[in-house]
N, C-alpha and C positions, 0 to 999 in steps of 0.2 A: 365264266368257264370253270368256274369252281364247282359247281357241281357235277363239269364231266369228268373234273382230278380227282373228286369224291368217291366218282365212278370206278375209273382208273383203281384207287384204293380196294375198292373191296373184292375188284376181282383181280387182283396178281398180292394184294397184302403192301399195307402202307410201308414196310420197311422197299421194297421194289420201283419206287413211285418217286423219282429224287424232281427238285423243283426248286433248289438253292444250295448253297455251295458251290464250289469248284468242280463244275460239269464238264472242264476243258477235253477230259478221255474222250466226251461224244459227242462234242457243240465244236472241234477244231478239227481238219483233216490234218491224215498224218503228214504230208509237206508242209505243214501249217501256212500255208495259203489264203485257208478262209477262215475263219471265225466265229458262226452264228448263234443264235438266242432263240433254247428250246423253251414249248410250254411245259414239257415236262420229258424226262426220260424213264420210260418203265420198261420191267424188265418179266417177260412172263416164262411160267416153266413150264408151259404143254400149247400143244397145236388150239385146244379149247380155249384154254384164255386169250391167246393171240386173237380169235375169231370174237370171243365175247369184247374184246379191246378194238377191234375193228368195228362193230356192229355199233359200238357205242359210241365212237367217233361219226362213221354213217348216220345215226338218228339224228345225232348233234349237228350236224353238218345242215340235214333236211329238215330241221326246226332253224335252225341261223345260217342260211345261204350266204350271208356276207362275212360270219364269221370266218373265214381263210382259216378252219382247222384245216390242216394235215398231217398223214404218216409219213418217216421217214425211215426204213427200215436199216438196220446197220448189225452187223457181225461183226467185225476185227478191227471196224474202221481204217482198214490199209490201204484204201482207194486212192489211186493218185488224179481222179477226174472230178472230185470234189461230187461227188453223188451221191454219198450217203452221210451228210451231216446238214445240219438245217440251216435253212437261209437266217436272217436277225428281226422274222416278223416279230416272236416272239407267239408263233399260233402252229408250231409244228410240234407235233410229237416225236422222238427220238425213239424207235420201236426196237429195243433193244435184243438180241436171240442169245447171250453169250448164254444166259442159263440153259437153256436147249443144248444140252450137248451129249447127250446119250448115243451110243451104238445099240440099236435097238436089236439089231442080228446080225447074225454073218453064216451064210448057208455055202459053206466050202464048196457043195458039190453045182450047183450054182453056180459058182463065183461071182456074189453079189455081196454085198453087204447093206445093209440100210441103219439110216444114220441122219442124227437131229441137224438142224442147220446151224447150232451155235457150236457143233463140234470143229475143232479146232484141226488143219490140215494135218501137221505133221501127228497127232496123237492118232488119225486115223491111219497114216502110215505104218505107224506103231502097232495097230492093234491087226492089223491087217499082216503083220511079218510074224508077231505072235503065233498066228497059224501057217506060216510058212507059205503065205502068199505076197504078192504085190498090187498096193495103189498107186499108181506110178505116177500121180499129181504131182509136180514138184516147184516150187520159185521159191525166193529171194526167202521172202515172208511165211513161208510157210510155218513155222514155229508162233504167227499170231493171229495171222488170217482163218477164216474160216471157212466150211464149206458153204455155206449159204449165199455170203460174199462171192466166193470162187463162180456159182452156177448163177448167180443176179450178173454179172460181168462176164460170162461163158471166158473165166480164166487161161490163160495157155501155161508158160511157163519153160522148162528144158526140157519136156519130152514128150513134144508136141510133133515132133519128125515119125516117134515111132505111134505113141499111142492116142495121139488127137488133142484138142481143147477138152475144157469140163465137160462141154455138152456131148464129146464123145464118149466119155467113160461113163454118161448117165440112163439108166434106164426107165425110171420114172420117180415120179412128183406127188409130195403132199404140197397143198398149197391153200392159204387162206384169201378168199376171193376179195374184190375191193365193199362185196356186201356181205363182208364177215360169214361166206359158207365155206366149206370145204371140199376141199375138189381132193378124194380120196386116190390117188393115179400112182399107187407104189408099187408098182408090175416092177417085177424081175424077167418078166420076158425080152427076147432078143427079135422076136417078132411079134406084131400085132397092129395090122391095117385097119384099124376101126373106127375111121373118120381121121378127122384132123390132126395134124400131129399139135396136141395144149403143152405136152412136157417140152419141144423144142423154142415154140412162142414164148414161153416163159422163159427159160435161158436165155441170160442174157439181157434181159429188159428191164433189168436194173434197180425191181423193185417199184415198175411203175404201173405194172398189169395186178399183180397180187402180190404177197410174201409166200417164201416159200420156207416150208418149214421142216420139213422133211426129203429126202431123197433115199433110191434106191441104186448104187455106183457099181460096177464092174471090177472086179479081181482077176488077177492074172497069177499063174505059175511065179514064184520067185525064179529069177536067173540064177542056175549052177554058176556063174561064173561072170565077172564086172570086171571090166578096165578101161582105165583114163588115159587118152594121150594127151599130150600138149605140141604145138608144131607152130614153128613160125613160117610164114611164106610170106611172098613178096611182094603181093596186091589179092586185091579184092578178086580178081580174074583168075588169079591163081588158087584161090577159098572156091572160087566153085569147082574149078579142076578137079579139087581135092576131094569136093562135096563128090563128084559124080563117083570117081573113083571106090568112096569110102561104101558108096550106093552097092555098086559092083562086088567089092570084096567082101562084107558085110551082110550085105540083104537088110533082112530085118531084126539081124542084131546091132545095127547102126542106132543107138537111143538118145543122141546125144550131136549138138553138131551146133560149138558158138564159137563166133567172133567177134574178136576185141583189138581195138586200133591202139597202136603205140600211146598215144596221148590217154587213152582211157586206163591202160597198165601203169602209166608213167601217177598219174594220180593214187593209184593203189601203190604203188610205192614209195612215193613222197609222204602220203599221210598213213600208211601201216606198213613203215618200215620192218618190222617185223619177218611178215609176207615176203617170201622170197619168190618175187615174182622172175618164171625163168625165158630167158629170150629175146626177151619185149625188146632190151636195147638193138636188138639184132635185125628187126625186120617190121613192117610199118604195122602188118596183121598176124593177131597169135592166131589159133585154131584152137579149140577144147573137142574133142571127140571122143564121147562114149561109146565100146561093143558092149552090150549084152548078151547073152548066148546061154544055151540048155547043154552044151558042151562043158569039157575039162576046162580048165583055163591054160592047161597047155594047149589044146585045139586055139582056144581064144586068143592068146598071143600068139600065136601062132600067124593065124588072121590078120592080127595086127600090125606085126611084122612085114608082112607080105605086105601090106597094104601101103606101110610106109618106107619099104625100099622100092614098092615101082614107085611113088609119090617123087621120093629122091632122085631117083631116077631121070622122070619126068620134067623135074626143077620146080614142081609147085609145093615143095617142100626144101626148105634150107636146111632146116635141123630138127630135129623132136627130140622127144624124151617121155616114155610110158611108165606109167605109175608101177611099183612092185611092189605097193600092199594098199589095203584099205584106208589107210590114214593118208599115205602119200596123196591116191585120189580125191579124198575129201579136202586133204588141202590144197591141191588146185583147183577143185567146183569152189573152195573159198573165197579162192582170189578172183575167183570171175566173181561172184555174189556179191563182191564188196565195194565192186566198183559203183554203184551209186550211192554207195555211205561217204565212198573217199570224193565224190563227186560233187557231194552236200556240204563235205567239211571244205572243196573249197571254195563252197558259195553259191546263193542260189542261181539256178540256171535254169533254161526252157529246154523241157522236156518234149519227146515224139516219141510215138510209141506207134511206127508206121507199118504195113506191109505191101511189099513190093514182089512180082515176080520172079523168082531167083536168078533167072538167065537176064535181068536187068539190071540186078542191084549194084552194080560196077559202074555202071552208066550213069545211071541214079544218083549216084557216090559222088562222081566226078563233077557232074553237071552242078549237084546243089551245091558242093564245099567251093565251088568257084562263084556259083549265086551271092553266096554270104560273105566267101572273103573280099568279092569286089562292092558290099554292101556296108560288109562292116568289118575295117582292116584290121587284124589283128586276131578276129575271133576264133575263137579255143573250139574248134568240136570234139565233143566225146560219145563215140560209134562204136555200138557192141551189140550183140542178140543174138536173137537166136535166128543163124542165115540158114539152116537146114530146113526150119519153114517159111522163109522169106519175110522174118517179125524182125527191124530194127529199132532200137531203142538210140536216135541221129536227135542229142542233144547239142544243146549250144550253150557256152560257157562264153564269159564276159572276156575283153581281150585282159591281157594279165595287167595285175595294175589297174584295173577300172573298178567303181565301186560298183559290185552286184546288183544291189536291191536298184541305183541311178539304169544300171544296164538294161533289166526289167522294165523298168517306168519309159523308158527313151524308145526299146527295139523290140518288145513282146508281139505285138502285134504287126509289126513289117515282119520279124522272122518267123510268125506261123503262118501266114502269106504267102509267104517265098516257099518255103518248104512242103506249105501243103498243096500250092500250086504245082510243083514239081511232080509232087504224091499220084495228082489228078493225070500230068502227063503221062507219066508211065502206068497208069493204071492200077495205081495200088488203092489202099486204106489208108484214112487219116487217126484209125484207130484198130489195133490188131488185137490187143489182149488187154487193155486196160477200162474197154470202155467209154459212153459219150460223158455220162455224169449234167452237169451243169457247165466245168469249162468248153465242152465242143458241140454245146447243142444247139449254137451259132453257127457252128463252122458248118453242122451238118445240114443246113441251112441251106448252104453252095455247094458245098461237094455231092450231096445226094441226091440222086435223081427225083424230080419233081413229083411223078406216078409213084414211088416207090414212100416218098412223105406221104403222098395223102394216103396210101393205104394204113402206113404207120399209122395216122391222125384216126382212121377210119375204127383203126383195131382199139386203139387207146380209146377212144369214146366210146365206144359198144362194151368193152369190159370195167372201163371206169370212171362212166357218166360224169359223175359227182367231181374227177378231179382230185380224188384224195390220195392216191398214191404216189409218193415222188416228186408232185408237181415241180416241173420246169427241169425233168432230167429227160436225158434221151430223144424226144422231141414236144416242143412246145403245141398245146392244142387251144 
């Protein structure tokens, strides 16, 4: 293999080409879960070398068919599915894009921008406000994740109510194919029927169809005018009330619309006491709800207002309290963001990253936290998402007093069982914005319909014969 890292060197430049040392930044996910052993991690700076780095893997691969080379393409490495770091053959390439990070345009009148895939979310947010627009991409990570990440995982995020997944705000794709060509697809059009849709296939696939190296994303008008509420109500039946209501009064300045279970506040305030988390001791569910509006922002609380004295009214509102300046708001989008930091520090625990119908997610609610307390007494859940589009993030934490990592090793697999059996009854996803990766590409196994794998298997084979992309994410072929 040394002369395909030879290779590797003269096209990205031997300082790009690491193969010892402390590779931990791109050989361990970020929950550090997994651990594996790259052949090499290289790093290129144009769509060209990506292609001439795939092509050269390609030939390698169809001179040594048993050599188990492969690509692994990775951005920000923020992936919680374990999909973008390599297994411990010791025969994966680690295909690094942070150097890709250009904004190569931004056509205001448009409203498109295009943009490398190692560009980094929040500085496209950035450059995107510069011109007094919005990229209304937003999560937790945004400050390390990337776009190319974001659109390989078809991302959601907090304002997936108003303005969709990644795949929504995308209009087309550069992309280097698994035989090292280039699929040139950077249309800024809003329409174009011209056969199959390649830029949606590609979303989403995790990096197992081709890498994508470019995109062309959607801009929006900046809102005259933002505010935050915060609201406790008294169950889960009572969050959608509110949900419908906020529908009603709102329209489509509704941007914003998460809940978080006392137990999940109760952790952001034990470990960032700080955080002056408001409510939580009051009632089991907070409420986060964002108005956007093209309005004054007296129109907009105004709005707001209204919305949460029929809510009080009604009783699925006990109390609120709306932000009165910008900082105020970011410091409550804080405390919801930090609930799976404070969630970490207290130990590791089994994550879901589910979607369920929103007129069920009550039901849903009740039925699994009695599945798992009569399974396993004691156990801690921490429930919060985003319920505006029916994305829960219904973790399981060890009972208090148990050791984590023993809890893991004992209950991992009965509690993603139980849960995602559940998932199946009410007809949701076992996976809503985080993606299959490696850890659910089992699971997807039984929950996905039979017809619908072989097509997967059918699509995967025609575009990457050889096997070199990803292998063993998203589904096994």
């Amino acid at each position: 293999m040394q002369t395909l890292l030879n290779e590797f060197r003269h096209i990205v430049g031997a300082a790009h080409v690491y193969t010892d040392g402390d590779l931990t930044a791109w050989e361990q996910d970020w929950r550090k879960r997994s651990h594996g052993k790259a052949l090499a991690v290289v790093r290129p700076a144009s769509t060209e070398e990506v292609a001439q780095l795939v092509k050269a893997c390609a030939t390698y691969q169809a001179l040594h068919p048993t050599s188990g080379v492969s690509i692994v393409p990775q951005g920000g490495n923020t992936g919680l599915v374990v999909g973008s770091t390599p297994d411990d053959s010791g025969h994966q390439i680690v295909l690094s894009l942070q150097r890709m990070n250009t904004v190569r345009s931004l056509d205001a009148d448009n409203l498109t921008m295009t943009v490398e895939a190692g560009c980094i979310l929040q500085n496209l947010q950035e450059r995107a406000e510069e011109s007094n627009l919005l990229f209304p991409l937003s999560m937790a990570s945004e400050g390390t994740c990337t776009l190319g990440g974001n659109l390989g995982t078809n991302a959601g995020g907090t304002q997936v109510l108003r303005y969709g997944n990644t795949r929504d705000l995308c209009l087309g794709l550069e992309v280097v194919t698994a035989q090292g060509e280039v699929w040139h697809g950077l249309s800024g059009l809003r329409k174009d029927n011209t056969g199959y849709d390649l830029r949606n296939l590609l979303i989403g696939s995790e990096g197992t169809l081709g890498i994508i190296t470019a995109a062309t994303m959607k801009l929006y008008p900046l809102p005259a005018s933002q505010l935050t509420a915060w609201a406790a109500v008294p169950s889960l039946e009572h969050a959608i009330t509110l949900l419908g209501l906020a529908h009603r009064h709102l329209g489509a300045g509704l941007t914003g619309f998460e809940v978080m279970s006392q137990f999940a506040l109760s952790l952001v305030a034990k470990h960032f006491p700080l955080l002056l988390v408001p409510l939580h001791l009051d009632a089991p569910f907070c409420v986060l709800l964002e108005n956007s509006a093209h309005e004054s922002e007296t129109h907009t609380r105004g709005q707001f207002e209204g919305l949460l004295e029929t809510a009080l009214d009604q009783g699925c509102v006990t109390d609120a309290v709306v932000s009165e300046s910008l900082s105020q708001a970011n410091q409550l989008w804080h405390i919801r963001e930090s609930i799976p930091l404070a969630q970490a520090l207290e130990g590791l625990n089994i994550k879901h990253d589910i979607s369920i119908p929103v007129s069920s997610i009550p039901a849903f609610v009740h039925a699994t936290d009695a599945l798992l307390q009569k399974a396993i007494p004691g156990v801690r859940l921490v429930n919060f998402g985003h319920l505006g589009d029916g994305n829960l993030h219904y973790n399981v934490q060890a009972p208090e007093g148990m050791d984590a990592a023993a809890f893991l090793r004992a209950h991992e697999e009965q509690v993603n069982t139980l849960v995602f059996d559940s998932v199946a009854q009410f007809n949701g996803s076992i996976s809503a914005e985080h993606g299959v990766g490696s850890l659910k590409v089992d699971k997807l196994e039984h929950y996905k319909s039979p017809v619908a794998l072989d097509m997967m298997r059918a699509i995967k084979r025609a575009l990457d014969p050889h096997n070199l992309m990803n292998p063993g994410r998203v589904v096994r072929v």
